[in-house]
Legacy VTK file of the C-alpha trace (Angstrom):
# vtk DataFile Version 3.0
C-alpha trace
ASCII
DATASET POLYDATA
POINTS 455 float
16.609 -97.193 -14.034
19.203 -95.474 -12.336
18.919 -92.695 -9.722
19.593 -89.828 -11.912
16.679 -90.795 -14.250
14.214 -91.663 -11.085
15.156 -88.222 -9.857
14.195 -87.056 -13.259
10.807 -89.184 -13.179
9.964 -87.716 -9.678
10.698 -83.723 -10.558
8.729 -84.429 -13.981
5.526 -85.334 -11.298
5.349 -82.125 -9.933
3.395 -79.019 -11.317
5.521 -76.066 -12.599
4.789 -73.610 -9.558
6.205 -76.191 -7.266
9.498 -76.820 -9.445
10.020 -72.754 -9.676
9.762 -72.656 -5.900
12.493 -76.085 -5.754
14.943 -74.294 -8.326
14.507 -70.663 -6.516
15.045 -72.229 -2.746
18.151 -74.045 -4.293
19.361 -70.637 -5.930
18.198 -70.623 -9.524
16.451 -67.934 -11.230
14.016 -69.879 -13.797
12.260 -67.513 -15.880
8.826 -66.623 -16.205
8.593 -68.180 -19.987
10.837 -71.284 -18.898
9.490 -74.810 -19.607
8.907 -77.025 -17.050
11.746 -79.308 -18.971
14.085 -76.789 -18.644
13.231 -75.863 -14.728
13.789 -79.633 -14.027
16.947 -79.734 -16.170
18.376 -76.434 -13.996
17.278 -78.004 -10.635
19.316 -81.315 -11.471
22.062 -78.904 -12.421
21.794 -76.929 -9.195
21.177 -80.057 -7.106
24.765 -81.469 -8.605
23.173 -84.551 -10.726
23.349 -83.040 -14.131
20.621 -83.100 -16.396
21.344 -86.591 -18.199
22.995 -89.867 -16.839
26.673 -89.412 -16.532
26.722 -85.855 -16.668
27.574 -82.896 -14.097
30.285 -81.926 -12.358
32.661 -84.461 -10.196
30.733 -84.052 -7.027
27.790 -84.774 -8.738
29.274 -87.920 -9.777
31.173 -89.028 -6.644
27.069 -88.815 -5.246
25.663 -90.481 -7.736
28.091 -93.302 -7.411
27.927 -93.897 -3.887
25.608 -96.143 -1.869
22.546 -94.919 -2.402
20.752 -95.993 0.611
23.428 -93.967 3.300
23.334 -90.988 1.336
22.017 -87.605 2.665
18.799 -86.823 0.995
19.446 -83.487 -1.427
18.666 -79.611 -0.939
15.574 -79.649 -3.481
14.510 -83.233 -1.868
13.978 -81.603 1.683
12.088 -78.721 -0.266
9.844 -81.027 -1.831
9.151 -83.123 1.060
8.207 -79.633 2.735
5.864 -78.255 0.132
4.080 -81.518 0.112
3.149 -81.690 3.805
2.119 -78.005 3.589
-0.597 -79.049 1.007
-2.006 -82.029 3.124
-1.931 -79.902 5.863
-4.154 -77.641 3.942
-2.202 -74.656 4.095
-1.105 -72.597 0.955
2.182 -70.880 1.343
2.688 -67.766 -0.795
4.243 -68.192 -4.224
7.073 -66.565 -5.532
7.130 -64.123 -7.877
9.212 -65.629 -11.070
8.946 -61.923 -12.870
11.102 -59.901 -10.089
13.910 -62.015 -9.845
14.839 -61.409 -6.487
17.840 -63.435 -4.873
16.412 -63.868 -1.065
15.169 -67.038 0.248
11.495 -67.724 -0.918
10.837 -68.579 3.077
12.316 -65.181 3.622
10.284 -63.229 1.825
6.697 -64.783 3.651
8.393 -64.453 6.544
8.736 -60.826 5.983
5.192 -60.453 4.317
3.489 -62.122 7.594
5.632 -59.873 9.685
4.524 -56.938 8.053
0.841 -57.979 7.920
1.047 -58.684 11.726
2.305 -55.281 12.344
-0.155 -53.830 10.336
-3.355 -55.506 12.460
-1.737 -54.359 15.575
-2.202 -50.929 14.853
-5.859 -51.344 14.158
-7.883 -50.880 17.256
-11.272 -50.243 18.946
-14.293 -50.730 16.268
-13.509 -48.910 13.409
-10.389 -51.012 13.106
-11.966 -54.386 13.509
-14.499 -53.780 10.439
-12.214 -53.001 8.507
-9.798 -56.032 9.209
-12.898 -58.505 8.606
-13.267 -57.318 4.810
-9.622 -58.602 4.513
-9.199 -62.183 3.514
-6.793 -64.084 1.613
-4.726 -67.248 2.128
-1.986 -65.726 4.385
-5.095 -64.871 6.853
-5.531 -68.167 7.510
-1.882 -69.140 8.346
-1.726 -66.132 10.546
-4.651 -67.281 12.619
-3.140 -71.017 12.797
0.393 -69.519 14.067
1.400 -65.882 14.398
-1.665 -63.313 14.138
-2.331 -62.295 17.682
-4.081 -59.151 18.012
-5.469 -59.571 14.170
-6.601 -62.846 15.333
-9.044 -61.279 18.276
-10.225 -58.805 15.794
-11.087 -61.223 12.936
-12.906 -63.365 15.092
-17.047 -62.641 15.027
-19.081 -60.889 17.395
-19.387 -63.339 20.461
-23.069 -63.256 20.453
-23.699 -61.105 24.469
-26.681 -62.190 25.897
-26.661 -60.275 29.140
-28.508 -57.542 30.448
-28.712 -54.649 28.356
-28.187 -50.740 30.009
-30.135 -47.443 29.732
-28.347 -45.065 28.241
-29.187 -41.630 27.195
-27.025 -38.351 26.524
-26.065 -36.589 23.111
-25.265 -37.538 20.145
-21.696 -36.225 18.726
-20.804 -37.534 15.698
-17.312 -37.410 13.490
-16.660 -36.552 10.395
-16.075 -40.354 9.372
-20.144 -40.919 10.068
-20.397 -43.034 13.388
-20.731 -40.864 16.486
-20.468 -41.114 20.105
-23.716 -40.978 23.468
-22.354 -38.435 25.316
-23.732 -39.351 28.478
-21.710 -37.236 31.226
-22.780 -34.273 30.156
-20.796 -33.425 26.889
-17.723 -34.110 27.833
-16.020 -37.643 26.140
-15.935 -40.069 28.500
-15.154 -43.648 28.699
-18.622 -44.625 29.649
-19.777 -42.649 25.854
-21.587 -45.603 24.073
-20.626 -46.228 20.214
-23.066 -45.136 17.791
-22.790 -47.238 14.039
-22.617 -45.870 10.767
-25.607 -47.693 10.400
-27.577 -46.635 12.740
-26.604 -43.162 12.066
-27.136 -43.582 8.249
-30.664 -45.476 9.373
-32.134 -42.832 11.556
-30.485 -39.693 9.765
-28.970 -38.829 12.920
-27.784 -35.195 13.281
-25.164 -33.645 15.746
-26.827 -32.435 19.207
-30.094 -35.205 19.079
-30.832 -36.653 22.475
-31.249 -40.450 22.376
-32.398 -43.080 24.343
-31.789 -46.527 23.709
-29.694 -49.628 25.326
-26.181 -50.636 25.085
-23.905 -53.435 25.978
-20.493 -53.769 27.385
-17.276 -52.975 25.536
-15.067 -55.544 24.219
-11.667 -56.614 25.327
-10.943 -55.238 21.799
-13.125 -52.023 22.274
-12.701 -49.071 24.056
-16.462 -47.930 24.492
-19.385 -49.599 25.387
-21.807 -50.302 21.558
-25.289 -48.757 21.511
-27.516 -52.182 20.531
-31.241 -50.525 19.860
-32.079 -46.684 20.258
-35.564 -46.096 21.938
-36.576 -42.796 21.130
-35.119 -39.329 19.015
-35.350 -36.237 21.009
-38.334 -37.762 22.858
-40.211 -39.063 19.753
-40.214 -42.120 17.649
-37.293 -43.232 15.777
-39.294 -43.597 12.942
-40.189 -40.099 13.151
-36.493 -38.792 13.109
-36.343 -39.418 9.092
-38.789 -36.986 8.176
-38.219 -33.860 10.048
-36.416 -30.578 8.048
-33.395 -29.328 7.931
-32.464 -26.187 10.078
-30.584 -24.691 6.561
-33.668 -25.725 4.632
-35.764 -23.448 7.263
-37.417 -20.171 6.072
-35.373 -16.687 8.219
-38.035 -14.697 9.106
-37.488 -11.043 10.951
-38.558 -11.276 14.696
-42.684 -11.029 15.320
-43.271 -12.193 18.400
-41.935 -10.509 21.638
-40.208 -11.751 24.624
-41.806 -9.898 27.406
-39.570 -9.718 30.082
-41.409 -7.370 32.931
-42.797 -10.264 35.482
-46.253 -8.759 37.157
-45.858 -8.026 40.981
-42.045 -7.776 40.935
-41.918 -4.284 40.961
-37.902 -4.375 41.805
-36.720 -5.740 38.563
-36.104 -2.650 36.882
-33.842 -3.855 34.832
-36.398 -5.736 33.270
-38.898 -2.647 32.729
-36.070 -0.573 31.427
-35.398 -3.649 28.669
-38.760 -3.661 27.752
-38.944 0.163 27.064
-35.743 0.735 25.390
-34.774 -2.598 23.708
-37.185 -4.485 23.309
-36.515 -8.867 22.612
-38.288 -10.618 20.172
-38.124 -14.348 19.516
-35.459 -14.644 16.527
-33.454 -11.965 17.506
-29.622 -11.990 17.930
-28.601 -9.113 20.602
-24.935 -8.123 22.435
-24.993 -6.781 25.717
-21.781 -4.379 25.607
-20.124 -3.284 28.523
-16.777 -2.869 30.116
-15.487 -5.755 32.453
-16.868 -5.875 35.767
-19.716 -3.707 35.067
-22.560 -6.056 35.843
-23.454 -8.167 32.544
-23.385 -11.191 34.098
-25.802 -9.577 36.263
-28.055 -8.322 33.466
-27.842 -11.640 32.038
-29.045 -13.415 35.689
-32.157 -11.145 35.353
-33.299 -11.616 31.905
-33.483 -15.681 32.010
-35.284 -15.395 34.793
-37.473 -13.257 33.775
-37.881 -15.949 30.491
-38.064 -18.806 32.852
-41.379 -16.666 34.551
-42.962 -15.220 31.720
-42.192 -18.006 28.953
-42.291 -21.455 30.724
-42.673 -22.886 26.983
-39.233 -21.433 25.943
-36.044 -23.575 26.449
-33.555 -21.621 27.885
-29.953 -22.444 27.509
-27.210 -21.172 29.367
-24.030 -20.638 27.415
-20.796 -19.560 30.033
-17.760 -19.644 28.176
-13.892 -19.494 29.860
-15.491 -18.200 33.453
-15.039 -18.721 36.271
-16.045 -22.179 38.395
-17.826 -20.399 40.971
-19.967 -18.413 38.987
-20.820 -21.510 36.907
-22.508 -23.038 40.026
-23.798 -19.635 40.630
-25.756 -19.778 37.505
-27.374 -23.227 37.596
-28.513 -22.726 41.460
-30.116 -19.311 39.811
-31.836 -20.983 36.975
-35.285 -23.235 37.889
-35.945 -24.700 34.428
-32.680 -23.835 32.245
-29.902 -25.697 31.554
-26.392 -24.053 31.752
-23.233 -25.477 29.884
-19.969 -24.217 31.302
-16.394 -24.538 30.909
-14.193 -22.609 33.061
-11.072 -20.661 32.402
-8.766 -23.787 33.433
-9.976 -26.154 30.508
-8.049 -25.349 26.887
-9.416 -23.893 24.621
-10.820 -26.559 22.544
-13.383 -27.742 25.014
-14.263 -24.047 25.165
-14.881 -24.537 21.179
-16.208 -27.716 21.268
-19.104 -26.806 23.860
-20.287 -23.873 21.974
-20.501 -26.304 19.000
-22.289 -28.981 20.558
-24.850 -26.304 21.932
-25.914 -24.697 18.935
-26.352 -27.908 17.180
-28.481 -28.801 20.272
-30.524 -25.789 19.840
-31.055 -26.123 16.043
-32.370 -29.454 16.165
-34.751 -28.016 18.747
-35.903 -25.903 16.185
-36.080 -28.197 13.551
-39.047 -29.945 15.896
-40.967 -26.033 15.988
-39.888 -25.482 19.635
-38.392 -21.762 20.679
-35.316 -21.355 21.835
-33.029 -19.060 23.239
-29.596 -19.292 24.018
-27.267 -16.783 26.251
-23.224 -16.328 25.526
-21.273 -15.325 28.183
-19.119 -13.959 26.504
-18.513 -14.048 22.432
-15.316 -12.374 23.117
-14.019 -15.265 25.013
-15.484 -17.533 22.456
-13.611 -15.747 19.778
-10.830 -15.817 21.586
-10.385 -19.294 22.331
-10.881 -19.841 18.505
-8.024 -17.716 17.618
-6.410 -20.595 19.701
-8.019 -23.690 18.448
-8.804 -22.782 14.931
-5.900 -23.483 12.103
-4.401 -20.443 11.134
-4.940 -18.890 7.969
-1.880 -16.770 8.092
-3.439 -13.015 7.588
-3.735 -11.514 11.061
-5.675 -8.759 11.301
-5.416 -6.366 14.079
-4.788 -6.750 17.353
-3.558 -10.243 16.431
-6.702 -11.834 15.510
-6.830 -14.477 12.665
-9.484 -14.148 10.199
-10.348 -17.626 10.244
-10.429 -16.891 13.742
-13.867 -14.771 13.527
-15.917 -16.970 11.350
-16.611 -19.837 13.634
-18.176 -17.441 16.217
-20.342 -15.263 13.653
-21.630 -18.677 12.202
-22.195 -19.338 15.913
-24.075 -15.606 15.990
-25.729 -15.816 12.437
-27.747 -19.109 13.460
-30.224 -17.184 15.737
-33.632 -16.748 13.390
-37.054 -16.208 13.404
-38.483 -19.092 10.845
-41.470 -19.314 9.434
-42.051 -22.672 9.455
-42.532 -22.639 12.994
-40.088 -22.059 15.805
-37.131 -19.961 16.557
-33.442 -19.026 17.847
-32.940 -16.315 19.956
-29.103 -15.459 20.844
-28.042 -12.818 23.390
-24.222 -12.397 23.618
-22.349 -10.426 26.420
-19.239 -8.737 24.884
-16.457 -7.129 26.259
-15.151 -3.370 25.553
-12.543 -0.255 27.068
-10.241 -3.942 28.107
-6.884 -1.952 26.378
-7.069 -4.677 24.289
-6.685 -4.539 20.723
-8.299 -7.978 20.194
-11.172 -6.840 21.921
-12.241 -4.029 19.604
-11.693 -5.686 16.642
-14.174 -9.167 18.059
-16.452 -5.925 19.036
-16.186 -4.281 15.747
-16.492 -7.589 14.113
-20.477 -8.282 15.724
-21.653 -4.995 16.464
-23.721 -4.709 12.982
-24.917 -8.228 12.811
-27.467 -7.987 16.047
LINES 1 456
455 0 1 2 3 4 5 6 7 8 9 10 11 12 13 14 15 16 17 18 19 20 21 22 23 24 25 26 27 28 29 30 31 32 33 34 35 36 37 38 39 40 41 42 43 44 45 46 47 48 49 50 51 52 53 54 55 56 57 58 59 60 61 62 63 64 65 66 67 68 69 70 71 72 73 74 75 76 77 78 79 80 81 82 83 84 85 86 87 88 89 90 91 92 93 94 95 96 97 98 99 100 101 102 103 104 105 106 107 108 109 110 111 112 113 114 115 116 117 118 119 120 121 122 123 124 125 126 127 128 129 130 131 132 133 134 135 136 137 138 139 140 141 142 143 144 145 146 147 148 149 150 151 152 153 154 155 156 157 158 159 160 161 162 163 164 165 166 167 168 169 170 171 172 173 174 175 176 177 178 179 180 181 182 183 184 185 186 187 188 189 190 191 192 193 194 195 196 197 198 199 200 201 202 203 204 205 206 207 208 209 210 211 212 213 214 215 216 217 218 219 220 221 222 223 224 225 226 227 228 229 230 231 232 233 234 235 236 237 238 239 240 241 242 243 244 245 246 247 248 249 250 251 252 253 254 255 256 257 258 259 260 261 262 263 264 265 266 267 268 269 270 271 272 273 274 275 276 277 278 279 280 281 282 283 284 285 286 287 288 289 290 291 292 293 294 295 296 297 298 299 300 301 302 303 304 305 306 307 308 309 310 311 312 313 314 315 316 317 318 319 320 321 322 323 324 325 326 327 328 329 330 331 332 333 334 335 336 337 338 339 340 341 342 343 344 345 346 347 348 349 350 351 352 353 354 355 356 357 358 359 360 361 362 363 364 365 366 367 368 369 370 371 372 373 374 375 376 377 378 379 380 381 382 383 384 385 386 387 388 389 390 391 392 393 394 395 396 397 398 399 400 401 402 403 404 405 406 407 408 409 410 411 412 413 414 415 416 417 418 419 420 421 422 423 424 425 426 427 428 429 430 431 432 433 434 435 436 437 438 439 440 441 442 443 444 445 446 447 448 449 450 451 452 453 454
């Protein structure tokens, strides 16, 4: 038998996916209805044998005819030599597509692919990235983790089962719109001590936006850039457990105010400004209310007086403290004033979106203090700063009203307003707002205009 016809014998051995990938590496196109015959008859033909003893062109020949045993072993001879120590090796290479007919190296194209794939795993990061990089899998994954896949690598790999010493954590819950949330635990600002909180465990416990939790966490990663919350302890000082069956604040019954907030404290007979509330404007729980005044006319003042007076008279009342875009100083002023209350500032030097963001976080606080049948009440200073700080932050709508005030602009702060209720389920909202008037400023009256008939 000569060598044309062992050649022959050999290609005839292999399966047709392996001959399409010999006759594309040597520059054929093979079609995707070709026979295997005719792919081994067009890789002899490429390779310069000829399909039949005797035949081909005169190269093809002047090979054939010399010594067999010094001659260079052919194109489609290294490729076969290649694909079959890739298969006892284990590994599958990609296969070519026969339908596209494209021109470029078969070991081209995977190179690409597993270039593009690696790029693609190094953007992923932190813990949302690494779930969703183990639900890949394929057989290029496992080439990538033999050779080239080095950040997709770390992320693919399991949990490394942490057996040390797990921490306390507690702080509020924020969570995103994709469903897992972050422990604020410095207060509410994001830090990189916030623990992870799961989809799971959010989806588990029907965690809402502003719940205090307790629980213990681990370490971050080298792959993660917050430590993971591992167990949660206890729901807004209750039972996990308990967390799934309490109400919804929307679901809540809006009652008008019936129970008063007595703010004249017995053998204080200097707070007048307490009396005079009493007499003239009375506060009920549920009630929404604006103290209006021109700057620098003593609201702040006003507002000093009357949670104290709540602090004295209603211990059972939580009292939170609400200072928008003021100053540091009178920030610290407030909390030294308060005994029991808790006061949530962020001064004029912060943008406006924290300004946003901390009004958000503390009104879902305060409704899921309701939710549990507790009374709350909650003092702005100032709604006009609030409003305008979301005339900043908030996506324009593109109708400006005037003054230069975007609609849009106004909605976030009366939703803020319009949460304060009476509810007859048990428990309540009280909201008392400081707003600003006679500034010269446009904006000003129309924010004023805007809540003066919705106390």
């Amino acid at each position: 038998m000569d060598s044309t016809q062992l050649e022959r014998t050999t290609l005839e051995t292999k399966d047709r996916d392996e001959l399409t990938t010999i006759a594309t590496a040597l520059g054929g196109k093979p079609g995707s209805r070709s026979r295997k015959a005719e792919i081994v008859d067009l890789i002899l033909e490429l390779a310069g044998t000829g399909g039949a003893p005797g035949a081909g062109s005169t190269n093809g020949a002047t090979r054939v005819t010399e010594t067999p045993t010094e001659e260079p072993p052919a194109a489609w001879e290294v490729e076969v030599e290649a694909v079959e120590q890739a298969d006892e090796a284990g590994t599958t290479e990609s296969k070519v597509d026969t339908d596209d007919g494209d021109n470029h190296d078969g070991r081209d194209q995977q190179k690409s692919k597993q270039e593009s794939k690696q790029k693609d795993s190094d953007r992923g990061g932190g813990n949302q990235g690494r779930n969703r990089q183990q639900e890949q899998a394929g057989p290029g994954n496992r080439r990538r983790r033999r050779s080239g896949g080095r950040g997709r690598d770390r992320d693919n790999t399991p949990e490394e089962p942490w057996d040390g010493e797990p921490v306390t954590v507690e702080g509020y819950i924020d969570l995103r719109d994709e469903g897992y949330g972050f422990l604020r635990v410095n207060g509410f600002s994001p830090s990189k001590e916030d623990a992870y909180v799961s989809v799971k465990q959010v989806r588990q416990l029907d965690l809402r936006k502003g719940d205090h939790l307790v629980g213990a966490s681990r370490p971050a990663n080298r792959s993660e850039k917050n430590p993971a919350l591992l167990a949660i302890e206890s729901v807004n000082g209750r039972p996990p457990e308990e967390a799934k069956d309490r109400p919804r604040f929307e679901d809540l019954t809006p009652l008008f105010p019936d129970q008063r907030l007595s703010l004249e404290v017995d053998g204080d007979s200097d707070n007048m400004t307490a009396r005079i509330v009493d007499l003239i404007s009375p506060i009920g729980k549920g009630q929404r209310g604006l103290i209006v005044s021109p700057p620098k006319a003593g609201k702040t003042t006003i507002m000093k007086t009357i949670a104290r007076s709540i602090e004295t008279n209603h211990p059972e009342v939580k009292l939170l403290v609400l200072l928008v875009d003021e100053r540091p100083e009178e920030v610290t002023d407030m909390r030294r004033w308060l005994k029991n209350g808790e006061v949530m500032g962020s001064t004029f030097d912060r943008p406006s979106d924290e300004h946003t963001y901390l009004a958000e976080i503390a009104i879902e606080r305060a409704k899921r203090m309701v939710e549990r049948g507790e009374d709350v009440v909650i003092m702005l200073d100032g709604i006009t700063r609030l409003s305008r700080a979301y005339n900043l932050a908030a996506p324009a709508t593109g109708r400006i009203m005037s003054g230069g005030i975007d609609t849009g602009a106004l909605y976030p702060p009366k939703k803020f307003f319009g949460a304060a209720r009476n509810v007859e389920e048990g428990g309540s909202l009280t909201i008392l707002a400081t707003a600003l008037v006679e500034t010269g400023s446009k904006m000003d009256e129309v924010i004023f205009e805007e809540f003066k008939g919705t106390g």
